[in-house]
N, CA and C atoms of all chains as a GROMACS GRO file, in nm:
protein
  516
    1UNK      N    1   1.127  -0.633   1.106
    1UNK     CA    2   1.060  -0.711   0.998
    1UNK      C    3   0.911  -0.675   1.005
    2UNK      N    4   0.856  -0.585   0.870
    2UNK     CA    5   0.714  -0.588   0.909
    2UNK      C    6   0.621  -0.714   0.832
    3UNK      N    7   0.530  -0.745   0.887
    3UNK     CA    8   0.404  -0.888   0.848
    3UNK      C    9   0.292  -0.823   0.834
    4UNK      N   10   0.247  -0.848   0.748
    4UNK     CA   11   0.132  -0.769   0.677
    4UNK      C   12   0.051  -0.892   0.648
    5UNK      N   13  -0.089  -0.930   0.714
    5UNK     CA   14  -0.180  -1.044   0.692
    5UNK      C   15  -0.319  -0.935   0.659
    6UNK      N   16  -0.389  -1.010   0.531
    6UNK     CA   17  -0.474  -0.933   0.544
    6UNK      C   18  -0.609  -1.074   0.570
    7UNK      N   19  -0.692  -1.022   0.683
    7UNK     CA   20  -0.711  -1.107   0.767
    7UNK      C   21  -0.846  -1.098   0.727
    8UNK      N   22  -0.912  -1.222   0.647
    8UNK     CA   23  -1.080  -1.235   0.635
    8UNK      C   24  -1.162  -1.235   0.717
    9UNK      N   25  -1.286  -1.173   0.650
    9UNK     CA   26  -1.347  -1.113   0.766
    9UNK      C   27  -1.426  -1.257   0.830
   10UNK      N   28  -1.411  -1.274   0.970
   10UNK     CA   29  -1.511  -1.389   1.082
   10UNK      C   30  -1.639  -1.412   1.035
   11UNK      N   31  -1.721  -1.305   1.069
   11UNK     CA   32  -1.887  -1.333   1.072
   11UNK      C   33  -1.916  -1.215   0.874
   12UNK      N   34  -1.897  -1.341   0.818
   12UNK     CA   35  -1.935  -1.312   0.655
   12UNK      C   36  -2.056  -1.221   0.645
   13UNK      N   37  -2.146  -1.290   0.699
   13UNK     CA   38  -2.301  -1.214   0.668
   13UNK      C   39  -2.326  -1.057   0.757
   14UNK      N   40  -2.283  -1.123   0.894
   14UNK     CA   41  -2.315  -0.958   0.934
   14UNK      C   42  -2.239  -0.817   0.853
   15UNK      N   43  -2.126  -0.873   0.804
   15UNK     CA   44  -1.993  -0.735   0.719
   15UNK      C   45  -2.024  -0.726   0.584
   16UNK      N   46  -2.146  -0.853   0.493
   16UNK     CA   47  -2.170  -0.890   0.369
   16UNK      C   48  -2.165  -0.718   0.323
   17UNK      N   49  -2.255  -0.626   0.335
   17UNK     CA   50  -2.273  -0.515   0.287
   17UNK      C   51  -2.120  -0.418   0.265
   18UNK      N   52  -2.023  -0.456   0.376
   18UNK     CA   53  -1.918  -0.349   0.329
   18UNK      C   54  -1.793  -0.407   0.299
   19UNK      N   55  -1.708  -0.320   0.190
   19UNK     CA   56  -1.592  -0.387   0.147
   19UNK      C   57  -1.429  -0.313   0.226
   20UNK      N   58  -1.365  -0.376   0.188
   20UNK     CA   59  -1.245  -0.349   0.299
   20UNK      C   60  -1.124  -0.244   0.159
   21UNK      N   61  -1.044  -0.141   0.192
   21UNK     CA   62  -0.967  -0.181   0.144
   21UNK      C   63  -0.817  -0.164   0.222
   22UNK      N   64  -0.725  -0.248   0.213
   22UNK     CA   65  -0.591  -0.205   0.276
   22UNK      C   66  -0.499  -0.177   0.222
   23UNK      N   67  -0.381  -0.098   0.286
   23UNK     CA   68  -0.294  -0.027   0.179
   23UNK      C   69  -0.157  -0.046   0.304
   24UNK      N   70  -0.067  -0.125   0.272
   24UNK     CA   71   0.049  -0.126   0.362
   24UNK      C   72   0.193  -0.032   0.200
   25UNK      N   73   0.258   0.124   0.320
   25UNK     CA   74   0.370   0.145   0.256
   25UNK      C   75   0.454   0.091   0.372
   26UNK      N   76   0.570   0.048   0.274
   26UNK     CA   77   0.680   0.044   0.373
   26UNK      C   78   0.816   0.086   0.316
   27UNK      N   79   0.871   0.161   0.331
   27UNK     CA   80   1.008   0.255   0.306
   27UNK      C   81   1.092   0.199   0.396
   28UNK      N   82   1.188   0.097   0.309
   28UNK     CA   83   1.331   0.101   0.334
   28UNK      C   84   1.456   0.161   0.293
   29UNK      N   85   1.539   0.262   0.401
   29UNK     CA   86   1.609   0.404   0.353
   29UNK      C   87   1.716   0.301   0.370
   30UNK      N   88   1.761   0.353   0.254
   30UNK     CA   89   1.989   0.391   0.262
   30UNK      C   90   2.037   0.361   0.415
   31UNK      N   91   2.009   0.480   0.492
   31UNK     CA   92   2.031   0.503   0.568
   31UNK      C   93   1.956   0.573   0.695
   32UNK      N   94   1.967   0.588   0.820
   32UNK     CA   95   1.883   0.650   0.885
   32UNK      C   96   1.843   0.794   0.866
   33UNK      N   97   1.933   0.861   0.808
   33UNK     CA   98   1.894   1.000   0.801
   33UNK      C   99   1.831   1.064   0.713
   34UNK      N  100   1.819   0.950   0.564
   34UNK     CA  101   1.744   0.988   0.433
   34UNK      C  102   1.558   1.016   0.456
   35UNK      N  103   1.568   1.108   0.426
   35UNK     CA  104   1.395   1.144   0.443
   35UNK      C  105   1.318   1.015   0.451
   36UNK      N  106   1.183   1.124   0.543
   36UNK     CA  107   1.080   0.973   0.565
   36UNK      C  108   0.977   0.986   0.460
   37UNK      N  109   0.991   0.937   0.376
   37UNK     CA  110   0.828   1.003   0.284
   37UNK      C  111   0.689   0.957   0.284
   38UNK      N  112   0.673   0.886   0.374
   38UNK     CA  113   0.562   0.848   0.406
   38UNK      C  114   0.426   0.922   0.446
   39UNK      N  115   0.473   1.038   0.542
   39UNK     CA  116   0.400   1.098   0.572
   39UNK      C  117   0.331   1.162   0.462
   40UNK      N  118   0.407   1.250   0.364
   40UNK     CA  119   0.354   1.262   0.266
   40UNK      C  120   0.274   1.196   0.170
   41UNK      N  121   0.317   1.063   0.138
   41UNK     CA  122   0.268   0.987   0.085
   41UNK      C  123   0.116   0.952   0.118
   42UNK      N  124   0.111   0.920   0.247
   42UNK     CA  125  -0.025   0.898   0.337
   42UNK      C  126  -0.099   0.994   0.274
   43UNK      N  127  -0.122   1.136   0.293
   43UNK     CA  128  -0.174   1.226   0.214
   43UNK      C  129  -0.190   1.194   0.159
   44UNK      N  130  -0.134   1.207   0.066
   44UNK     CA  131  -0.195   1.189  -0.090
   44UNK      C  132  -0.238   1.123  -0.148
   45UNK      N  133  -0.188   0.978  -0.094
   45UNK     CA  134  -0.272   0.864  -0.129
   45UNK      C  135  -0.432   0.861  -0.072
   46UNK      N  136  -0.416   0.907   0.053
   46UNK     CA  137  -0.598   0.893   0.103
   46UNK      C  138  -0.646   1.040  -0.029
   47UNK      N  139  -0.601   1.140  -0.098
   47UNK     CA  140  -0.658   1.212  -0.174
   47UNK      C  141  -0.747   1.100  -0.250
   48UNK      N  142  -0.594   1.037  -0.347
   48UNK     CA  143  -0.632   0.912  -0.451
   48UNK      C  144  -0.763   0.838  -0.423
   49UNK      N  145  -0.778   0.768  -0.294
   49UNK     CA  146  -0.884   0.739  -0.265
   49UNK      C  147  -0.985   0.774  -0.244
   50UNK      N  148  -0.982   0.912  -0.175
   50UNK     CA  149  -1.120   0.976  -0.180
   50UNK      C  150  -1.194   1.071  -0.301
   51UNK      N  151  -1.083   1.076  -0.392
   51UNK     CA  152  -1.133   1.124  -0.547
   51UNK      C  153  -1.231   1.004  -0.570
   52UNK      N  154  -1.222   0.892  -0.560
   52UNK     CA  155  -1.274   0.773  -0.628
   52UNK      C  156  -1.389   0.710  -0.518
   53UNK      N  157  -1.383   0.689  -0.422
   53UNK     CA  158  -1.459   0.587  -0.329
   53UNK      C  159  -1.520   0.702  -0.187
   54UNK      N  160  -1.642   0.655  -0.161
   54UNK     CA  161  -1.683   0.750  -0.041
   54UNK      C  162  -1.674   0.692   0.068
   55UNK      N  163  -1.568   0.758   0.156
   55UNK     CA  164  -1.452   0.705   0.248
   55UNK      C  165  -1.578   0.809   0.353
   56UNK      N  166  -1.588   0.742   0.459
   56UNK     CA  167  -1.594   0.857   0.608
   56UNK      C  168  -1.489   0.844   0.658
   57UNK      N  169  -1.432   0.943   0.744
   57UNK     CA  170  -1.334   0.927   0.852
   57UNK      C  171  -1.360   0.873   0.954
   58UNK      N  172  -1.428   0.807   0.991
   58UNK     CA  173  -1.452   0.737   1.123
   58UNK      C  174  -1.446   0.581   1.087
   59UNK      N  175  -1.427   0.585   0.918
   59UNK     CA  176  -1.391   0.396   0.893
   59UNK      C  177  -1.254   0.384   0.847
   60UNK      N  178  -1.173   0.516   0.851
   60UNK     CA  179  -1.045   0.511   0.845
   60UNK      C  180  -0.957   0.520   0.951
   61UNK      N  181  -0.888   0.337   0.964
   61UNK     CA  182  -0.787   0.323   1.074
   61UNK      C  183  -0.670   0.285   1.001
   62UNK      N  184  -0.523   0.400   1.064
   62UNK     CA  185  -0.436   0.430   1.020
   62UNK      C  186  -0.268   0.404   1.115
   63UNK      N  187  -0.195   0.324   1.084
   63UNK     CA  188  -0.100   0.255   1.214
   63UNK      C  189  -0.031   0.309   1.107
   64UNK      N  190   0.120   0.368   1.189
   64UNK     CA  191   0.263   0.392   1.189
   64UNK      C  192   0.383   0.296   1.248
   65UNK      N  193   0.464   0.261   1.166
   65UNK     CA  194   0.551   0.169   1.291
   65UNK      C  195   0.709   0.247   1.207
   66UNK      N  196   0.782   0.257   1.303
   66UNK     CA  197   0.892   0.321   1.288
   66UNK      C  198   1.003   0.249   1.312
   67UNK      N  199   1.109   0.181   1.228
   67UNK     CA  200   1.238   0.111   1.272
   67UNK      C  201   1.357   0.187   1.262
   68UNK      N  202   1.445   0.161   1.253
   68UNK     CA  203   1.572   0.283   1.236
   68UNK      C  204   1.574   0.293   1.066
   69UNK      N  205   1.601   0.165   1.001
   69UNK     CA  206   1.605   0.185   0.848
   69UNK      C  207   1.454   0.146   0.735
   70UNK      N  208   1.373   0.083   0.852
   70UNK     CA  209   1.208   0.081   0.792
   70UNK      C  210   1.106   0.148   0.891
   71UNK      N  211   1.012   0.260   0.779
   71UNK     CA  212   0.903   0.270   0.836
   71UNK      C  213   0.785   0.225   0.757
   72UNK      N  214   0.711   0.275   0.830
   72UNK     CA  215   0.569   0.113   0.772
   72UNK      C  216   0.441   0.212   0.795
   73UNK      N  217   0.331   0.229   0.689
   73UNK     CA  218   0.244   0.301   0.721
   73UNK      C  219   0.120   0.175   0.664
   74UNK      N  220  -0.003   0.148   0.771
   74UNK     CA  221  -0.092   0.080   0.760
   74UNK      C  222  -0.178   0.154   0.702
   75UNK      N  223  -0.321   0.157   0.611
   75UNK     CA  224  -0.436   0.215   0.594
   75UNK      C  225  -0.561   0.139   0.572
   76UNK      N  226  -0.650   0.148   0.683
   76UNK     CA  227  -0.718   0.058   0.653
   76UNK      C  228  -0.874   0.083   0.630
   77UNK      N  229  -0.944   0.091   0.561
   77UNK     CA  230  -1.068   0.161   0.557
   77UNK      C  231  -1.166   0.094   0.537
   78UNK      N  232  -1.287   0.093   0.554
   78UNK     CA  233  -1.380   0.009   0.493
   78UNK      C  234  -1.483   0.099   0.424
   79UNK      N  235  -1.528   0.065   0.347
   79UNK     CA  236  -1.608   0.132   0.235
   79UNK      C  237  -1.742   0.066   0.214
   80UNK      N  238  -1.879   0.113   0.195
   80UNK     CA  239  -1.951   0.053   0.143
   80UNK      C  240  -1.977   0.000   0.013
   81UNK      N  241  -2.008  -0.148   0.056
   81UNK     CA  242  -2.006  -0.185  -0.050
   81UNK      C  243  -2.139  -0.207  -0.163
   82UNK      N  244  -2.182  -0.247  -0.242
   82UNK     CA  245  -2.242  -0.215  -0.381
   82UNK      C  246  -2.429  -0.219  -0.290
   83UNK      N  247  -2.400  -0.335  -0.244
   83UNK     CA  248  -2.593  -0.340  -0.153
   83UNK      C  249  -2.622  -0.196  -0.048
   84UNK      N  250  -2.481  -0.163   0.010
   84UNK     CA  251  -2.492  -0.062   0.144
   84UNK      C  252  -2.552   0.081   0.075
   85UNK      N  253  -2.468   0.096  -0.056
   85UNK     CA  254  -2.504   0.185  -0.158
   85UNK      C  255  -2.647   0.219  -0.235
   86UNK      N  256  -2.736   0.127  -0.244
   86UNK     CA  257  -2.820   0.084  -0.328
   86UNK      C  258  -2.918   0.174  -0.269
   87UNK      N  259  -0.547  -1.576   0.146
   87UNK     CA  260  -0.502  -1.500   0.196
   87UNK      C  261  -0.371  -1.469   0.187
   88UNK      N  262  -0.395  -1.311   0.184
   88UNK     CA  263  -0.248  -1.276   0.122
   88UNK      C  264  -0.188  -1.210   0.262
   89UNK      N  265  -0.047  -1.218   0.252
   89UNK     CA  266   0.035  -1.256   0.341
   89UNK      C  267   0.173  -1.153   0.262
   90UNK      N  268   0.205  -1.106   0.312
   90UNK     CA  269   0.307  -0.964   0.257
   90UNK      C  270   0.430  -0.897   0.346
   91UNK      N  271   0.535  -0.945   0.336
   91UNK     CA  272   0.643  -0.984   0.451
   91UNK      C  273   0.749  -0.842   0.385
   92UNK      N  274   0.786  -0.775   0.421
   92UNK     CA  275   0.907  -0.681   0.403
   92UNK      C  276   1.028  -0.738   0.425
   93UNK      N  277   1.113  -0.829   0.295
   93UNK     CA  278   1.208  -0.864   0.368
   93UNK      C  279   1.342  -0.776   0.358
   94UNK      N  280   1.371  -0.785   0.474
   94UNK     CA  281   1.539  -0.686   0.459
   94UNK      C  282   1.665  -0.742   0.389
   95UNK      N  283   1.727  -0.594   0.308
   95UNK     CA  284   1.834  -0.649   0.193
   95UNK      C  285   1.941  -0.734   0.271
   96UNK      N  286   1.918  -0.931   0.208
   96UNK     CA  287   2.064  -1.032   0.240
   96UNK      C  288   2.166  -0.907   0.220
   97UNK      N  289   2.235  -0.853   0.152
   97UNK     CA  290   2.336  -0.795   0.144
   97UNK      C  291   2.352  -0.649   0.160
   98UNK      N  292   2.412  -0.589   0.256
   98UNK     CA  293   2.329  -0.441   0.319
   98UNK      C  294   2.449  -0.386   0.220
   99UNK      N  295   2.586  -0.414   0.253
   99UNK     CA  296   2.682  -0.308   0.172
   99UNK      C  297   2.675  -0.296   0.040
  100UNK      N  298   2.597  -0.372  -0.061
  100UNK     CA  299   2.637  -0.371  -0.182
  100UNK      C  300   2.507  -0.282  -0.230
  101UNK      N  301   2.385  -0.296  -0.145
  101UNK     CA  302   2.302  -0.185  -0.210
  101UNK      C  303   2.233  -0.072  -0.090
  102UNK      N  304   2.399  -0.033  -0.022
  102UNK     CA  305   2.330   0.042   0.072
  102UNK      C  306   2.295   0.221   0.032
  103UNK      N  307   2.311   0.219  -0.118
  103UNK     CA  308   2.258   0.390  -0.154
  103UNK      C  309   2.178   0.346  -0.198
  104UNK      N  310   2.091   0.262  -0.260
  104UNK     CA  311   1.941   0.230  -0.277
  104UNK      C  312   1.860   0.206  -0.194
  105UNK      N  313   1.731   0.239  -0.244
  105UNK     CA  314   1.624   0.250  -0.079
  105UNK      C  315   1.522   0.190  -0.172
  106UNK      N  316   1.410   0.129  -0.077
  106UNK     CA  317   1.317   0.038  -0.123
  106UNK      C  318   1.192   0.118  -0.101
  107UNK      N  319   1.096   0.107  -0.168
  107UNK     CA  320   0.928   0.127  -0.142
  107UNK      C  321   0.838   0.042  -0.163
  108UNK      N  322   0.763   0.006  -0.103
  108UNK     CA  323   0.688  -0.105  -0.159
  108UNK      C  324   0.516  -0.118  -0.084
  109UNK      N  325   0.436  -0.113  -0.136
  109UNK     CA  326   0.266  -0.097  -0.146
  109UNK      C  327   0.237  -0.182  -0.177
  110UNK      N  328   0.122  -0.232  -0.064
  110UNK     CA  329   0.063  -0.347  -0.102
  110UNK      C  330  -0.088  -0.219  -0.066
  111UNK      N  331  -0.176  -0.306  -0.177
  111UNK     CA  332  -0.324  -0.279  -0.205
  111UNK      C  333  -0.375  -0.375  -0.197
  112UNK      N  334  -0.483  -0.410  -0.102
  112UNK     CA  335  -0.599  -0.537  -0.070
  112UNK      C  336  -0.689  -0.482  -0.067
  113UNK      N  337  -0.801  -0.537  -0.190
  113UNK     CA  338  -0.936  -0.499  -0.199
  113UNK      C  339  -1.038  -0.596  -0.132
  114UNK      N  340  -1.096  -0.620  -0.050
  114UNK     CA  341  -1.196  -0.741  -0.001
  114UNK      C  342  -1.322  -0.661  -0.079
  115UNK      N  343  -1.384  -0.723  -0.192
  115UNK     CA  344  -1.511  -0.716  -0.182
  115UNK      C  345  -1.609  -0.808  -0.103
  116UNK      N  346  -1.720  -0.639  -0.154
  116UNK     CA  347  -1.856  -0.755  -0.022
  116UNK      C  348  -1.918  -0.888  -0.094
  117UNK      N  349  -1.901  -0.883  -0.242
  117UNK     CA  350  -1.955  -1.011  -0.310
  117UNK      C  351  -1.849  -0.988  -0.425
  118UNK      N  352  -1.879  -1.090  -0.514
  118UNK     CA  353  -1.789  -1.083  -0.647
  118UNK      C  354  -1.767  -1.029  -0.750
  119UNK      N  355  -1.912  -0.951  -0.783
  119UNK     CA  356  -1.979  -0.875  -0.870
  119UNK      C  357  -1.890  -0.726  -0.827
  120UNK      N  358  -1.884  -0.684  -0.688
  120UNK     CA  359  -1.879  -0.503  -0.742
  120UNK      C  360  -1.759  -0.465  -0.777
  121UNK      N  361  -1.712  -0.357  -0.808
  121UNK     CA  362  -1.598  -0.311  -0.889
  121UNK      C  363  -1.461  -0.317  -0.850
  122UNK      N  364  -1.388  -0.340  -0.898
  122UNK     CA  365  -1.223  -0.371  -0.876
  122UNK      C  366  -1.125  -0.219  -0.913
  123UNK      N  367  -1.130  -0.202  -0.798
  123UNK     CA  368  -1.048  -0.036  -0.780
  123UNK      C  369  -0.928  -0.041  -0.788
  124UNK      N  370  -0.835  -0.200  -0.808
  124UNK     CA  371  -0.700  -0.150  -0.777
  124UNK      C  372  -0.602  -0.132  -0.935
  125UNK      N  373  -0.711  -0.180  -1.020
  125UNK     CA  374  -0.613  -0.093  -1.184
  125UNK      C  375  -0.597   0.033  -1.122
  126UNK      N  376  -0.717   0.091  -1.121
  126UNK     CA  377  -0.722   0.272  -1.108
  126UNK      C  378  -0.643   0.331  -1.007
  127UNK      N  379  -0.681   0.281  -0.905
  127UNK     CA  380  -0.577   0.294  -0.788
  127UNK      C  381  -0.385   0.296  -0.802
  128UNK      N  382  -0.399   0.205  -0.885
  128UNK     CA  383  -0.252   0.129  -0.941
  128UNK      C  384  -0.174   0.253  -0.991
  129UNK      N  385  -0.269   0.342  -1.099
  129UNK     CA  386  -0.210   0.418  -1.161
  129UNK      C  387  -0.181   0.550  -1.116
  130UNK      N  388  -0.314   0.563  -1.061
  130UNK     CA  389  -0.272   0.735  -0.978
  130UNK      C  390  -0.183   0.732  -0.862
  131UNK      N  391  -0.210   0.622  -0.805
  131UNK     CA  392  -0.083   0.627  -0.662
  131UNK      C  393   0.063   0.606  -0.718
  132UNK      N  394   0.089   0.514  -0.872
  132UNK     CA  395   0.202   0.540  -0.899
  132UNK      C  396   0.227   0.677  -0.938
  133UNK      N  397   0.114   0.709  -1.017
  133UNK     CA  398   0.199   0.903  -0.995
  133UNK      C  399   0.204   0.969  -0.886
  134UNK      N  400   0.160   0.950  -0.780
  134UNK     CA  401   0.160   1.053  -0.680
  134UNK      C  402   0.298   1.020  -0.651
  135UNK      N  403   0.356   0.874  -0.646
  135UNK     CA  404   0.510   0.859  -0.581
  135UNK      C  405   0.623   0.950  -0.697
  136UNK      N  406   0.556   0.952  -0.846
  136UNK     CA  407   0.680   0.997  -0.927
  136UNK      C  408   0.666   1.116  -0.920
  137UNK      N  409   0.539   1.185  -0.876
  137UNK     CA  410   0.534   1.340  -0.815
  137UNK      C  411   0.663   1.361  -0.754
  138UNK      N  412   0.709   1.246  -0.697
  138UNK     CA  413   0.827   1.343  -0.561
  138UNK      C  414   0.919   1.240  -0.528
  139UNK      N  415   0.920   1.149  -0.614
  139UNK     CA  416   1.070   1.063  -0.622
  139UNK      C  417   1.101   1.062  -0.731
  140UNK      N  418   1.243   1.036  -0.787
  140UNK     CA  419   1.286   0.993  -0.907
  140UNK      C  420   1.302   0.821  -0.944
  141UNK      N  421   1.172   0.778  -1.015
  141UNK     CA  422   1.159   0.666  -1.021
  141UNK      C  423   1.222   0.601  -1.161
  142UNK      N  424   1.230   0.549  -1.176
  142UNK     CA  425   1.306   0.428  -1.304
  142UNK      C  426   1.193   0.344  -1.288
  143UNK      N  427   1.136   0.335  -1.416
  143UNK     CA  428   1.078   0.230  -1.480
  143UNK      C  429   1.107   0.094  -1.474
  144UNK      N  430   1.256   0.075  -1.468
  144UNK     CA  431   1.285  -0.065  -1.506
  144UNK      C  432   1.298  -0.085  -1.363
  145UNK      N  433   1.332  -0.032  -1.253
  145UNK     CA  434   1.304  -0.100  -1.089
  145UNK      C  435   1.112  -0.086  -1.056
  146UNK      N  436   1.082  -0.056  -1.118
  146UNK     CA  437   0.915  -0.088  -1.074
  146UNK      C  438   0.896  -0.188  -1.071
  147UNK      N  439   0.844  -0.292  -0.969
  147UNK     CA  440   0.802  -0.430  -1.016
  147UNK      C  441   0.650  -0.450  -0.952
  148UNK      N  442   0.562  -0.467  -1.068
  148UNK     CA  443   0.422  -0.503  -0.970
  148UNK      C  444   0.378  -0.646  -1.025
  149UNK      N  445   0.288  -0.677  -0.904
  149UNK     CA  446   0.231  -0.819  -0.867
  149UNK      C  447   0.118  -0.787  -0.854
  150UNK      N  448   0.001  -0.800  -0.943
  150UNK     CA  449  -0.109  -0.871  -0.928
  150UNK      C  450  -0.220  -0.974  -0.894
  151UNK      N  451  -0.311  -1.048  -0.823
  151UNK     CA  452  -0.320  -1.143  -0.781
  151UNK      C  453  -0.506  -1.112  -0.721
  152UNK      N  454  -0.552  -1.209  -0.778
  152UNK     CA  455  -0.723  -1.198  -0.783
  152UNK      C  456  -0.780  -1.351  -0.731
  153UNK      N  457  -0.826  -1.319  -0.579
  153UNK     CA  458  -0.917  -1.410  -0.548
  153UNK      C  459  -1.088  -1.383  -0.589
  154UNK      N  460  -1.184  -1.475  -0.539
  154UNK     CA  461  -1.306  -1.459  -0.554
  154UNK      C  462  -1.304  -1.311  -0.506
  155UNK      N  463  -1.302  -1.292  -0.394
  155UNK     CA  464  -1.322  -1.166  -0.301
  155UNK      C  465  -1.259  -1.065  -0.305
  156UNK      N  466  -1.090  -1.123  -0.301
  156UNK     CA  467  -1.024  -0.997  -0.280
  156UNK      C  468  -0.903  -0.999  -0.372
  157UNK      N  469  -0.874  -0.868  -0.438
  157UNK     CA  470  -0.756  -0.849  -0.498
  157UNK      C  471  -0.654  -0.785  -0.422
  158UNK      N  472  -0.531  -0.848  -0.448
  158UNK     CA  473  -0.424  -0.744  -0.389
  158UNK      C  474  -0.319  -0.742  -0.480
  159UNK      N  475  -0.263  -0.618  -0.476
  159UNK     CA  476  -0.154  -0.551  -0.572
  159UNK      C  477  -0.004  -0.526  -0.489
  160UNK      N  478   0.058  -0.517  -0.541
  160UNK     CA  479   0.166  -0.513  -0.496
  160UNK      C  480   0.289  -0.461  -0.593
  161UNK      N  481   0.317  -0.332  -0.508
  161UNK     CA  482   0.441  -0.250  -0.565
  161UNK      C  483   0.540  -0.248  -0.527
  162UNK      N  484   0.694  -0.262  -0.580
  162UNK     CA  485   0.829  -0.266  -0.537
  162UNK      C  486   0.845  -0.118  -0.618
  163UNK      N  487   0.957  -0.044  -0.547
  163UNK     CA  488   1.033   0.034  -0.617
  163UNK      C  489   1.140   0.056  -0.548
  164UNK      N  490   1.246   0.003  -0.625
  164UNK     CA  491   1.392   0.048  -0.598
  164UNK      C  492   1.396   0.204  -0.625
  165UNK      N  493   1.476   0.273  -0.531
  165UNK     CA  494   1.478   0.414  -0.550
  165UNK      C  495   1.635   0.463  -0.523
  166UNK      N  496   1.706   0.566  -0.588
  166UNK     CA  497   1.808   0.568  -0.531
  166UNK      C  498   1.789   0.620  -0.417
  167UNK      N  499   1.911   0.626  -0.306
  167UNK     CA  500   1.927   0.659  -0.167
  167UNK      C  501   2.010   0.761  -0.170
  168UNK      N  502   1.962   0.867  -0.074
  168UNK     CA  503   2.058   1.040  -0.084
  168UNK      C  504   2.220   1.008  -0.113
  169UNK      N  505   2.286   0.860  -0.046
  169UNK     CA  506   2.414   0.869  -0.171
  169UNK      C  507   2.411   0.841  -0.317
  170UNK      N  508   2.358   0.808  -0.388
  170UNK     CA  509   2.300   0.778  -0.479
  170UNK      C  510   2.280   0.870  -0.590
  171UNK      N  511   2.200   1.014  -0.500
  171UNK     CA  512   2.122   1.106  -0.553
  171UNK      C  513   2.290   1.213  -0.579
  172UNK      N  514   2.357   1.226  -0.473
  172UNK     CA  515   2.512   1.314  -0.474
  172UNK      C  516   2.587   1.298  -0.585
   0.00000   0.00000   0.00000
């Protein structure tokens, strides 16, 4: 069973400047042996995002969880937001 | 706070050649004012999935949902499963 909380941020003012965004896939197969497409997916979706928003890689944290008939891909990035920009 | 649970199919034999996908998108902005990425987002990540699945329109189901701060989106897609596809 995956739980996906997306968890507000504690100390408001010190994070005020940057915005979050999260992206939970989760693929439930047929069966165990039907392709995983996630991996792919991951790709391409961080493309999607980085066509649009200026992502560094060092604010992108990325969890895998693997079950026999669900896998689960986390993405979690933070982005600056509109003041960090200015 | 949004809260996003994967639940597994009550009935495994009756839709066990269908396979599930499902995306959740959480935007936290840093204030209320800056821009809301997950229309745009919405649309290109649904093409990147019909890039390389065979999707049906009528199993798409999305959920929208807008706090002060943060939006989150939410995608279902029923997909067939490699028996399915035979």
């Amino acid at each position: 069973m995956f739980n996906f909380t997306l968890r507000p941020r504690r100390n408001k003012s010190a994070e005020t400047a940057k915005e979050r965004l999260q992206i939970l896939l989760a693929h439930e197969r047929a069966d165990g042996e039907s392709p995983d497409y996630l991996p792919m997916l991951q790709k391409e979706i961080l493309e999607v995002i980085q066509r649009h928003l200026a992502v560094n890689q060092d604010h992108v944290e990325i969890k895998i969880d693997r079950e026999r008939d669900i896998s689960a891909l986390e993405i979690n990035i933070e982005i600056p937001g509109p003041a960090a920009k200015a």
